[in-house]
C-alpha positions in Angstrom: 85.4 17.1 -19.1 85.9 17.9 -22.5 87.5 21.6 -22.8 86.2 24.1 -26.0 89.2 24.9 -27.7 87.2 26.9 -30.5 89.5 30.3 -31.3 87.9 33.2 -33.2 91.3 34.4 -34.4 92.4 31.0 -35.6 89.5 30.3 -37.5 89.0 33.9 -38.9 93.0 33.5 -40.0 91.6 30.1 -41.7 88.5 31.7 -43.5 90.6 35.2 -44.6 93.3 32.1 -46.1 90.3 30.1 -48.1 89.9 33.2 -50.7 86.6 35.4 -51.5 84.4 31.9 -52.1 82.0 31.4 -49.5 82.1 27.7 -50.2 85.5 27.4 -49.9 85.2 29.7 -46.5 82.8 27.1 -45.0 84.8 24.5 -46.4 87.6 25.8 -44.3 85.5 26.4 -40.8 84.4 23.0 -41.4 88.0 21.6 -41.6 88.7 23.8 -38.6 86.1 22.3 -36.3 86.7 18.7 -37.6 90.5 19.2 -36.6 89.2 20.0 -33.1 86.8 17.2 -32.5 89.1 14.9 -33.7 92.2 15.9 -31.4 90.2 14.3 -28.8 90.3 11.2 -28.1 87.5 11.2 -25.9 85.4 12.5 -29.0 86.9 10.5 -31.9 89.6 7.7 -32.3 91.1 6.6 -35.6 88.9 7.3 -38.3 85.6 7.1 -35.8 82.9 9.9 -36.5 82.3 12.1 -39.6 81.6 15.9 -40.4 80.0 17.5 -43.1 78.8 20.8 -44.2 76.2 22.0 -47.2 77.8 25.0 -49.3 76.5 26.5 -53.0 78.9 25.9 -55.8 78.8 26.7 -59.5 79.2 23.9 -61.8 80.7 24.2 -65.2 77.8 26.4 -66.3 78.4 28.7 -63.9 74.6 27.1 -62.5 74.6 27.0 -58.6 74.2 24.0 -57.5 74.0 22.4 -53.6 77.2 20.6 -52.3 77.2 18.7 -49.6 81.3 18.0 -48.6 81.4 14.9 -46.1 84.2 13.2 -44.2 86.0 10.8 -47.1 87.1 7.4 -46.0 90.4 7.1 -45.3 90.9 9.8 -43.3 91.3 10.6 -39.9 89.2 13.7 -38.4 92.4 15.2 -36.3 94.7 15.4 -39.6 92.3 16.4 -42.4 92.5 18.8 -45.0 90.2 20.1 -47.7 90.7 17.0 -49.6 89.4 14.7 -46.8 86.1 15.8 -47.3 84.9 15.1 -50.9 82.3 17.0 -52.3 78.8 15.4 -54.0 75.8 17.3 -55.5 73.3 16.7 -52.7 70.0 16.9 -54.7 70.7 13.8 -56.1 71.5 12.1 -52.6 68.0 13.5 -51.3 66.0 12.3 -53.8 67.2 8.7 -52.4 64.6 9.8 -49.4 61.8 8.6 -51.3 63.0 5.2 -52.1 61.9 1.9 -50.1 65.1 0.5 -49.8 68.7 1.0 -51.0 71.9 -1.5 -51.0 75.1 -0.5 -49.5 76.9 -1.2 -52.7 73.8 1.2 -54.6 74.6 3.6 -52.1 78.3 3.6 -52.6 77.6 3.5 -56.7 75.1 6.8 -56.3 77.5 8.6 -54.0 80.9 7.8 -56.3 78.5 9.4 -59.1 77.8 12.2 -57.3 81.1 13.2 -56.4 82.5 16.6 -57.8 85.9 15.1 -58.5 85.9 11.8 -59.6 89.5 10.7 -57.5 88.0 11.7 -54.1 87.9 9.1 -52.0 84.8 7.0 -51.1 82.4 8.9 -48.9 81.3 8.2 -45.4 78.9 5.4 -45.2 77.2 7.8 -43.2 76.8 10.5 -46.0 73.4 10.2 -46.4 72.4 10.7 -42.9 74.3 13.7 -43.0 72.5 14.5 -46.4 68.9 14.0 -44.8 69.6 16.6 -41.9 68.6 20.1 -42.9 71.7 21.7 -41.3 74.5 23.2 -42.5 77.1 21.7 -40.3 76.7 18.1 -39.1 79.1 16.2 -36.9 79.3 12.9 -35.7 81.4 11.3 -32.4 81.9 8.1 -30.6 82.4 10.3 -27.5 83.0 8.6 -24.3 80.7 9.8 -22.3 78.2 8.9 -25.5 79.4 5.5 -25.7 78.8 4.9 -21.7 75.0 6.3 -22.2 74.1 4.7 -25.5 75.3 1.2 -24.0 73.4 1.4 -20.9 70.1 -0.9 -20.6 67.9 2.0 -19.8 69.6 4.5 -21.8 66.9 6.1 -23.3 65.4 6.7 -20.1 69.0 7.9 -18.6 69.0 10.5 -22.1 65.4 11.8 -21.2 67.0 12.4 -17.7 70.0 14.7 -19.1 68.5 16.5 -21.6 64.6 16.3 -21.8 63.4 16.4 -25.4 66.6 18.0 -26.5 68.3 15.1 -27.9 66.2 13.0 -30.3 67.0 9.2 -29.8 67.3 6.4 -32.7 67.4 2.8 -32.0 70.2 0.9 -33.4 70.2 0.4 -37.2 73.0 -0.4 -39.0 75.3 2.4 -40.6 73.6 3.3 -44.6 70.5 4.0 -45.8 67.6 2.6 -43.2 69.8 4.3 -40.4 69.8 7.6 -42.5 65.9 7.5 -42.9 65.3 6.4 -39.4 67.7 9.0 -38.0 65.8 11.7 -40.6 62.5 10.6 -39.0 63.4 11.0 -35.0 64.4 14.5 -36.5 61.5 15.3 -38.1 59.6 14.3 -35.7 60.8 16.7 -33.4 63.0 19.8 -35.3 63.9 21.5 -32.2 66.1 18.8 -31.4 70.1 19.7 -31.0 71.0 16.7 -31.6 70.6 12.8 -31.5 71.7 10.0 -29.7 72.4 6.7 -32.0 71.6 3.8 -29.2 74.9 1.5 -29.0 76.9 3.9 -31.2 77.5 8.1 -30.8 76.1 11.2 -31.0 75.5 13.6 -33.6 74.9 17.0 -33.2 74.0 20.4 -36.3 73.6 24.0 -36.7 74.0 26.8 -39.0 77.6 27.5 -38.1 80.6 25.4 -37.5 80.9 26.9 -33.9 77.6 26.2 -33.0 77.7 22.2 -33.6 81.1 22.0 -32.3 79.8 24.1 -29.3 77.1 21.7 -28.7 78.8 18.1 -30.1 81.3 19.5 -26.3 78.5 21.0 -24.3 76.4 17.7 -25.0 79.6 15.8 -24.0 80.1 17.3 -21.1 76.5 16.9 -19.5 76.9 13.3 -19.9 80.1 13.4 -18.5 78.7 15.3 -15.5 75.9 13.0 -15.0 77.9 10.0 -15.2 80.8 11.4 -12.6 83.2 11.5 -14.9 85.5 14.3 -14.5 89.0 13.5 -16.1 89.7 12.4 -19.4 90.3 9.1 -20.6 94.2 9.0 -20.0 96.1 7.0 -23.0 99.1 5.5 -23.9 100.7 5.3 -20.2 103.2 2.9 -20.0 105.2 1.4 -17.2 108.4 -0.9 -17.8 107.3 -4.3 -17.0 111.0 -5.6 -15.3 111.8 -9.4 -15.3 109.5 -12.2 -16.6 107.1 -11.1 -19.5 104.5 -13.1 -21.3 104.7 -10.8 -24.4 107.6 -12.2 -26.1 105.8 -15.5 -26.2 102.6 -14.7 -26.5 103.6 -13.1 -30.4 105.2 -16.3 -30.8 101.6 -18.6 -30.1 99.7 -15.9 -31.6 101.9 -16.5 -35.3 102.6 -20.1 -34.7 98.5 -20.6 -34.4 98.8 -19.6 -37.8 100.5 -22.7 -39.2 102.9 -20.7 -41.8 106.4 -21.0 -40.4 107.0 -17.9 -41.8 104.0 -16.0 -40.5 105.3 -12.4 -39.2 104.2 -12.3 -35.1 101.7 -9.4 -34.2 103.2 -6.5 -33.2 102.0 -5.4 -29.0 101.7 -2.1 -27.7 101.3 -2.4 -23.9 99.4 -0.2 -21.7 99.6 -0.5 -18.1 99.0 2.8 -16.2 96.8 2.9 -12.9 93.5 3.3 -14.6 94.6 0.2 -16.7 95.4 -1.8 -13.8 92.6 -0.8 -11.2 90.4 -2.5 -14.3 92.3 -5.5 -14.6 91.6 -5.7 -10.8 87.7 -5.7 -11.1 85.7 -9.1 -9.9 83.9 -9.1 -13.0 86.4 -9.4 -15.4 86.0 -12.6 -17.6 81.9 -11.5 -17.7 82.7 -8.1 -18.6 85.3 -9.7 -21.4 82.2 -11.5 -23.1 80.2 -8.4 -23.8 81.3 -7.3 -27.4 82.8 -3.5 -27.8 81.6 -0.4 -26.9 80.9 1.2 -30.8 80.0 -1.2 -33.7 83.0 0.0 -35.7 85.6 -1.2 -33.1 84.8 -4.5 -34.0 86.7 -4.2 -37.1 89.9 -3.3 -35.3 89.6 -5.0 -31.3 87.3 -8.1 -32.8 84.4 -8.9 -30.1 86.1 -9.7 -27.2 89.5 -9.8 -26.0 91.8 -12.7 -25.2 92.0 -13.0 -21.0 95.1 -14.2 -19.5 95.2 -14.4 -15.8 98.4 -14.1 -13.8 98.1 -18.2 -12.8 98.0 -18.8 -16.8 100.6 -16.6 -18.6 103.0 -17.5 -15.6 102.3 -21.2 -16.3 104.6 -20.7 -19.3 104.2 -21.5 -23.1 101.4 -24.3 -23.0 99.3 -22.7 -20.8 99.4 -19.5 -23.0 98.7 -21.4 -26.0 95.5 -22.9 -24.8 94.0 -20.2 -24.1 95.1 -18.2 -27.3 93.9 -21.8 -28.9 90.5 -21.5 -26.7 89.8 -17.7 -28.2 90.5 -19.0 -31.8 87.7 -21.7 -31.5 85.2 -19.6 -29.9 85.7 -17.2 -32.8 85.0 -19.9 -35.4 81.9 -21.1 -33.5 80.8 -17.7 -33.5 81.6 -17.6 -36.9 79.9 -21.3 -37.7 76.9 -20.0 -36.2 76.7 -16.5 -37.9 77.9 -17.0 -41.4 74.7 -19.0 -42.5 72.4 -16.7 -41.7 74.5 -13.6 -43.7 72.4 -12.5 -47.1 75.6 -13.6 -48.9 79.0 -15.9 -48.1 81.4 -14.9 -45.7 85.7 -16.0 -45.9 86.4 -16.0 -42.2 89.0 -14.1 -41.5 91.9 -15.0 -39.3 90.7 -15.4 -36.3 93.6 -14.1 -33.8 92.8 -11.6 -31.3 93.3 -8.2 -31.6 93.1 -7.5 -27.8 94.5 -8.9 -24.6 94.0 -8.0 -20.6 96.9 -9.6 -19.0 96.4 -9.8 -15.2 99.8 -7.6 -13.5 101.1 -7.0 -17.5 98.2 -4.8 -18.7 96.0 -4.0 -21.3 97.6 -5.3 -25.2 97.0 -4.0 -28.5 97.9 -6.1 -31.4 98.5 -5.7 -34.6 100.0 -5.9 -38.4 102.6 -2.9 -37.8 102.7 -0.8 -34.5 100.2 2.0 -36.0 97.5 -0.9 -35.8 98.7 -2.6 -32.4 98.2 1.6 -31.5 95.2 2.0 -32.6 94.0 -1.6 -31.2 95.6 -0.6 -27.7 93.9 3.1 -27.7 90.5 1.5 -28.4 90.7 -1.0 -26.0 91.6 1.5 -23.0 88.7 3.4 -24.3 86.6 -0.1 -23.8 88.0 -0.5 -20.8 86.7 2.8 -19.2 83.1 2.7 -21.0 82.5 -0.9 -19.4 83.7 -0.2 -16.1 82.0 2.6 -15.6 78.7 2.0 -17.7 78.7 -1.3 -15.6 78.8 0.5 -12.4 76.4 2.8 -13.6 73.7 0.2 -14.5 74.8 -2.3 -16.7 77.4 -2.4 -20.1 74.8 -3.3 -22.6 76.1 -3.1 -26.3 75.7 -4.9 -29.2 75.2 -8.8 -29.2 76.8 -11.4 -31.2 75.0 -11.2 -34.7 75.0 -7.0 -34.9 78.6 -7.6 -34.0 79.4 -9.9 -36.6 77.4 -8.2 -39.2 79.7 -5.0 -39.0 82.7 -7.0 -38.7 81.9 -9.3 -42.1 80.4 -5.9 -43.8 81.6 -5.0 -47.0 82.1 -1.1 -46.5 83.8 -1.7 -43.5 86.5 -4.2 -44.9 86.8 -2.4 -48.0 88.2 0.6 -45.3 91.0 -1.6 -44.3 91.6 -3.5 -47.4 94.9 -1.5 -48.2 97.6 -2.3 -51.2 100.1 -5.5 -50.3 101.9 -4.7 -46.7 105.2 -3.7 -47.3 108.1 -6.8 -47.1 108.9 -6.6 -43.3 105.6 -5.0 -42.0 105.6 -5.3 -38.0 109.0 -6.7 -37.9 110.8 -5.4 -34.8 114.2 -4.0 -35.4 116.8 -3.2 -32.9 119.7 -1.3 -34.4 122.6 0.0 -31.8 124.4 2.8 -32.1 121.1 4.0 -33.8 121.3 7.9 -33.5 124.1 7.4 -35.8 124.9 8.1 -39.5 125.0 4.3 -40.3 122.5 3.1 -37.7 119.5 5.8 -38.6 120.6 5.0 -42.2 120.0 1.4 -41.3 116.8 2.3 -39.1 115.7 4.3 -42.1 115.9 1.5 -45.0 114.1 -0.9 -42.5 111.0 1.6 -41.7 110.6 2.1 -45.5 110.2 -1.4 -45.8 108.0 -1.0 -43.2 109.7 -2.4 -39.9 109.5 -0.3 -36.5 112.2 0.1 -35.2 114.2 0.6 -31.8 117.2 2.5 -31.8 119.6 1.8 -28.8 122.5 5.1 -28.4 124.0 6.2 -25.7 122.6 9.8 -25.3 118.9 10.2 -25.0 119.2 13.7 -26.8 121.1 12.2 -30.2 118.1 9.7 -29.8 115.4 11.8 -29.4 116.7 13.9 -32.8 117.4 10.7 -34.6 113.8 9.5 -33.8 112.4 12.6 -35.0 114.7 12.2 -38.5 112.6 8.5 -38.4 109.3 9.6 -37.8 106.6 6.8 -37.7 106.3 4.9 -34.6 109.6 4.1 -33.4 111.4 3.9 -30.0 114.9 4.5 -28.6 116.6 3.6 -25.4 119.4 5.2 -23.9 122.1 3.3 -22.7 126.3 2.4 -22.5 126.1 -0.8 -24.5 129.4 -1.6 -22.8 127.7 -1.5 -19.4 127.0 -4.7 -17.5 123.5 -5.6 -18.2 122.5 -2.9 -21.0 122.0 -5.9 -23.8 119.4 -7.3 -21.6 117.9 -4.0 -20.8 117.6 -3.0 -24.5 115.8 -6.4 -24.6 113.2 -5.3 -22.3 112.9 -1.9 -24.1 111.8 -3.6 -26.8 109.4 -6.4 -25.0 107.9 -3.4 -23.5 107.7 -0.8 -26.7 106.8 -3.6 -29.2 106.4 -7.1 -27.6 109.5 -8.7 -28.4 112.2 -8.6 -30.9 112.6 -10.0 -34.9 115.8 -8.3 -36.0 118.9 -7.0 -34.1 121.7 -5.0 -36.3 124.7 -4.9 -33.8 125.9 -1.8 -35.3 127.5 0.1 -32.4 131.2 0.7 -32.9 134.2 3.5 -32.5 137.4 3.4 -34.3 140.5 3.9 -31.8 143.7 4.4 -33.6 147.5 3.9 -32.8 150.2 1.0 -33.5 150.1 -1.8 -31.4 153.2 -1.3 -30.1 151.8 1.8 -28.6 148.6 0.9 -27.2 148.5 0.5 -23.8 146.3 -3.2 -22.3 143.8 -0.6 -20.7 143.0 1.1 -24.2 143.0 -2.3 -26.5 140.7 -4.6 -23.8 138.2 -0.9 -24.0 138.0 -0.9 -27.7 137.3 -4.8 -27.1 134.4 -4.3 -24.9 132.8 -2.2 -27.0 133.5 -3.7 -30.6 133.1 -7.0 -29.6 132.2 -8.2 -26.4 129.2 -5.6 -26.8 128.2 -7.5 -30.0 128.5 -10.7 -28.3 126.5 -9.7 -25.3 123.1 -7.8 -27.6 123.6 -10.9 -30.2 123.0 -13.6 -26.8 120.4 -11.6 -25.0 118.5 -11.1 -28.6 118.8 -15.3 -29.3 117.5 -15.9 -26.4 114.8 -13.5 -26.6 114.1 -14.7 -29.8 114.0 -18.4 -28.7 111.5 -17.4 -25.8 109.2 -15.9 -29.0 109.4 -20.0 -30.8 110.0 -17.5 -34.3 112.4 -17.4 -36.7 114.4 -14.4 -35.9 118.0 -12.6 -37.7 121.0 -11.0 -36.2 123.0 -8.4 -38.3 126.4 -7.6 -37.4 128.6 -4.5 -38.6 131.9 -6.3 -38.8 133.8 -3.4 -41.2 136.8 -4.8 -43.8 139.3 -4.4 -41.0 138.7 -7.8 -40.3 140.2 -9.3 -42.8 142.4 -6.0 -44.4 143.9 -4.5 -41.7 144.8 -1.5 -42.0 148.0 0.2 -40.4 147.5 1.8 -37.0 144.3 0.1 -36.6 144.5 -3.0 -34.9 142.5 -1.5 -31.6 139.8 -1.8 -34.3 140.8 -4.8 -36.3 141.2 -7.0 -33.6 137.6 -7.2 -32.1 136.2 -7.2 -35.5 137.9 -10.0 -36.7 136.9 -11.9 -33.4 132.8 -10.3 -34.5 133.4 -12.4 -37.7 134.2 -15.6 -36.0 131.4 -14.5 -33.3 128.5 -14.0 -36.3 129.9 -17.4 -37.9 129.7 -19.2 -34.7 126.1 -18.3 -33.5 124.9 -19.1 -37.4 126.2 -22.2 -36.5 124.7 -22.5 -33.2 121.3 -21.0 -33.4 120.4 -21.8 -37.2 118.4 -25.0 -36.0 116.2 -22.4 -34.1 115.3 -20.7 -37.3 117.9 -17.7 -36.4 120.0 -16.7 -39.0 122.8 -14.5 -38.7 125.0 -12.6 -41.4 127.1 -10.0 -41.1 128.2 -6.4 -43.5 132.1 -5.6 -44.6 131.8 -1.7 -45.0 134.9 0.4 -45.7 135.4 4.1 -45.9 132.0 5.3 -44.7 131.0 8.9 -43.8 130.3 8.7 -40.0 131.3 8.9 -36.2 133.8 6.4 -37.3 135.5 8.4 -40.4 135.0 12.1 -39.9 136.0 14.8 -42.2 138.6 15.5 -40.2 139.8 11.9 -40.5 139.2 11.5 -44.6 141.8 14.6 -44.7 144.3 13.3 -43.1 144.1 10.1 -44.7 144.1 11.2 -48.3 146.8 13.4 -47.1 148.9 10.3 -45.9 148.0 8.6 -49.7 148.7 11.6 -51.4 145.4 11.9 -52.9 142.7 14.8 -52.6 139.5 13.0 -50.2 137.7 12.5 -53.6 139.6 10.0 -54.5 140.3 9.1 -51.5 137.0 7.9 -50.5 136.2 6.7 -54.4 139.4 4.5 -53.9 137.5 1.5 -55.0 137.1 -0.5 -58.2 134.2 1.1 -59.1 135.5 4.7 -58.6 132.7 5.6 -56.7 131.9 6.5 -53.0 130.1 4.4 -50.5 127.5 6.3 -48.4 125.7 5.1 -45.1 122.4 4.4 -47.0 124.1 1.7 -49.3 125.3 0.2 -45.8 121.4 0.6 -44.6 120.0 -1.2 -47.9 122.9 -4.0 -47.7 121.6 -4.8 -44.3 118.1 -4.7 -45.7 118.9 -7.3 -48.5 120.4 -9.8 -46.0 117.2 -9.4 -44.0 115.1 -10.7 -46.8 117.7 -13.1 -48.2 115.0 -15.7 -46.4 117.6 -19.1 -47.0 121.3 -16.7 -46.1 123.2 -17.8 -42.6 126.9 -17.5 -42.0 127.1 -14.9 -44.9 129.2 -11.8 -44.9 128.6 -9.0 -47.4 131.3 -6.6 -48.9 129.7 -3.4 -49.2 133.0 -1.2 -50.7 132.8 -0.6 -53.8 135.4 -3.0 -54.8 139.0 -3.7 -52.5 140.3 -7.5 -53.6 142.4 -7.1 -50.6 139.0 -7.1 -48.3 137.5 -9.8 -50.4 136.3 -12.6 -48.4 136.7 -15.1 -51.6 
């Protein structure tokens, strides 16, 4: 059941913040009720429904004038702001009632001209449905509940049922002008309506405040809900770790290989497997259930029509087995294609026909994406599918869309044009494991990478450095917890990441402590410890990550930090020299190994860098040692000048795109010939 979270105080603090205009006071109430609508999932997901609301302003002239401000494309209804819902005059937009018919791209031309401000985004393809309704406030969902009712084969009848002559019902018309006038004529028809139910799409319900249609977009909801025995809400995003055997790591690798560009990035996959997941992956009438398209129109852009099925007796059958049926999925997409694309009004570019979606029998549902925010939004869609078809089959029938309404929305202009961002950032989706990540180096590292737009798993040994590191990050990002020294931890991290993104593109074996003394000194105990965890730690992540990476088929990279002790040692250090000079033979050894599997592997030279490793308290007492103040201490290079961490992070960045670079060490020190490689 969906709960009312509508709060006098809050919204009265919002108004008494919007100033003495009443526009801008309605503006603020209507930001206030999108906000809430849109913070549940079982409303609204990612960028699904609109809201609007009809205020007075005075133009230039200081002429009133009606304004009606509707949801902008773009953004999402549980983050937006004032901004997010663009403002157009609205006598214009009504005067578009009178006309026969309108194209989408008229549409879009009258409601850019229109706009108040001429850099707001586009406005809703649904703005003029939303124009057409008399109402002050408007709002739109692709509620759950809705989604179950509008799919069912007698859900009209089911409608009449709930709400008698309460709700008026449109048939399905495709989102832009015909749906606005059709939707306008159910109204009219009957103006005591609360609201409307769009067959095989949502709900919309008005009023004259912004608490009344929220009130009544949750109280209609809920009577669905209540009718169709549903009583929790849809629970997302639960996760279990799959242990052992996955088929993730090599289903990215089919999925990019299917492309034929050896240099195609592999999908990032967010896995959901909790019990609601698995009970549906259980049901007897799965593979029927997979052929009938998506529960909204607009999830077709995102999940594509159906997913990709792999039964346990197929994925487990290894890498050929998996590739047929990912090969099976591509051709009955271009088929579909072949026999839609004729009969569209103008010519359609297929687009890449991978899928979007998998249900992976004792794995779990899959998202898949570009980056992790799409394999997200793929993954919370699909468990949102999952629920409607389950229970709208057991309720009657799942009845949505067919093939042609499906492939109209996914080949229509408006709707690509939403997704059709600038260029994707260099290393978009790549999967980056950096240990010793809640560090100063590693979340420098972690932090050049997500800029470029990698996600990123950082692997520490305390959760809480993690959890504050993460949060430094932001974006979608993981961290495990673990001693990297500890037997089996590399190939734990490696499931961490199978399991948080699908597999693994990049490791930076960063992970490291300095323990000084003179040899002489050192007792065996102390020097084969600083070993474990400066070397034989490296060697351990750098094996478990090769071979993850040769399960995937994919080129993939290995980063190590080797530090210019290995070949300048420095007094008192050779606990710390030692097992990096033994790293620099390790990085130059696997390049030489694993370089015919498309794995490259380089390495950094860093010296005097701020961190765990060279603390304040350290830099004193070395400059005092040198007889220099720690200025000039840490400038002691050729070019006078101090190294940071986030020249260390963008050095390890650089080799990461140096696309033809194996076997290569880096010297990032400002300049010390006696730590020059050559």
């Amino acid at each position: 059941m969906i709960e009312n979270r509508y709060n006098e105080a809050a919204a009265a603090e919002l108004v008494a913040a919007a100033g003495d205009d009443p526009a801008d006071q309605a503006l603020a109430l209507r930001v206030y009720t999108s906000r809430l609508i849109g913070q549940n999932p079982d409303l609204v997901m990612h960028g699904g429904g609109n809201t609007s609301v009809k205020v007075r302003r005075a133009d230039l002239f200081g002429k009133l004038e009606d304004v009606l401000h509707v949801k902008g494309s773009g953004w999402d209804l549980d983050t937006i702001e004032a901004p997010g819902l663009p403002g157009l005059r609205l006598a214009p937009l009504l005067r578009l009632r009178a006309l026969d018919a309108l194209s989408d791209e008229e549409m879009v031309n009258v409601q850019r001209c229109n706009l108040l401000d001429s850099t707001s985004p586009n406005p809703s393809v649904e703005t003029l449905l939303h124009a057409f309704l008399p109402h002050r406030f408007v709002d739109h969902t692709h509620a759950t509940p809705f989604l179950i009712l509008a799919n069912l084969p007698d859900a009209e009848a089911v409608c009449r049922e709930i709400f008698g002559d309460r709700l008026g019902i449109v048939p399905y018309i495709m989102p832009g002008f015909a749906l606005a006038r059709k939707a306008a004529e159910v109204y009219e028809a009957n103006p005591e309506v609360e609201g409307l139910l769009l067959l095989n799409h949502g709900h919309f319900a008005f009023g004259d405040t912004a608490r009344e249609s929220y009130d009544k977009i949750v109280s209609h909801t809920n009577e669905v809900a209540a009718h169709l025995g549903l009583k929790t809400p849809t629970r997302l995003r639960q996760r279990r770790a799959v242990k052992g055997a996955s088929p993730l790591p090599v289903l990215r690798g089919v999925i990019a290989e299917m492309r034929g560009d050896a240099d195609a990035p592999m999908p990032v996959l967010d896995l959901r497997n909790g019990p609601e997941v698995m009970g549906f992956l259980d049901r007897p009438d799965l593979e029927d259930l997979a052929t009938r398209g998506v529960a909204s129109p607009d999830h077709v852009i995102r999940i594509k029509g159906r997913p990709l099925v792999l039964p346990r007796s197929v994925w487990s059958a290894g890498r050929d087995a998996i590739r047929k049926a990912v090969a099976a999925f591509e051709d009955e997409y271009r088929a579909m294609f072949d026999r839609q694309a004729p009969q569209a009004a103008e010519p359609k570019t297929m687009l890449i026909p991978d899928p979007k979606v998998a249900w992976i029998e004792g794995i779990g549902i899959v998202g898949m994406g570009a980056n992790a925010k799409a394999a997200a939004i793929a993954g919370d869609l699909a468990e949102q599918n999952a629920r409607v078809r389950a229970v709208g089959e057991d309720a009657g029938g799942f009845r949505p869309l067919g093939e042609k309404d499906l492939f109209d929305l996914e080949y229509w202009s408006l709707e690509q044009a939403k997704l059709a961002k600038s260029s994707a950032p260099p290393l978009q989706g790549r999967i980056v494991m950096v240990t010793g990540g809640a560090g100063t180096i590693g979340l420098a590292t972690a932090r050049a990478f997500a800029a470029q737009g990698a996600n990123c798993l950082l692997v520490d040994l305390d959760r809480d450095r993690l959890d504050q590191a993460l949060a430094q990050l932001g974006g979608l990002h993981a961290g495990f917890a673990v001693d990297v020294t500890a037997d089996g931890a590399a190939s734990a991290a490696m499931e961490a990441a199978i399991n948080a993104f699908g597999g693994l593109d990049i490791l930076v074996s960063n992970a490291g402590a300095a323990t000084p003394g003179a040899l002489l000194d050192l007792d065996d105990g102390t020097l084969r410890a600083a070993f474990e965890l400066n070397f034989f730690s490296h060697k351990a992540f750098a094996t478990a990550a090769a071979r993850l990476m040769r399960d995937q088929g994919r080129p993939g990279q290995i980063l190590f930090n080797i530090s210019k002790q290995a070949v300048n040692p420095g007094k008192n250090f050779g606990a710390y020299g030692l097992p990096k000079a033994t790293t620099l033979f390790l990085m130059r050894q696997l390049a030489l190994e694993l370089g015919r599997d498309g794995i490259r592997v380089n390495g950094i030279n860093a010296d005097r860098i701020r961190s765990g490793l060279l603390t304040d308290d350290f830099i004193a007492e070395r400059a005092r040692a040198r007889g220099v103040d720690e200025r000039d201490y840490m400038a002691g290079n050729l070019l006078g000048r101090e190294v940071e961490a986030d020249h260390i992070g963008a050095a390890f960045v650089a080799l990461a795109q140096s696309e033809r670079t194996t076997a290569h060490v880096m010297t990032v020190d400002g300049g010390n010939i006696e730590a020059a490689l050559r």
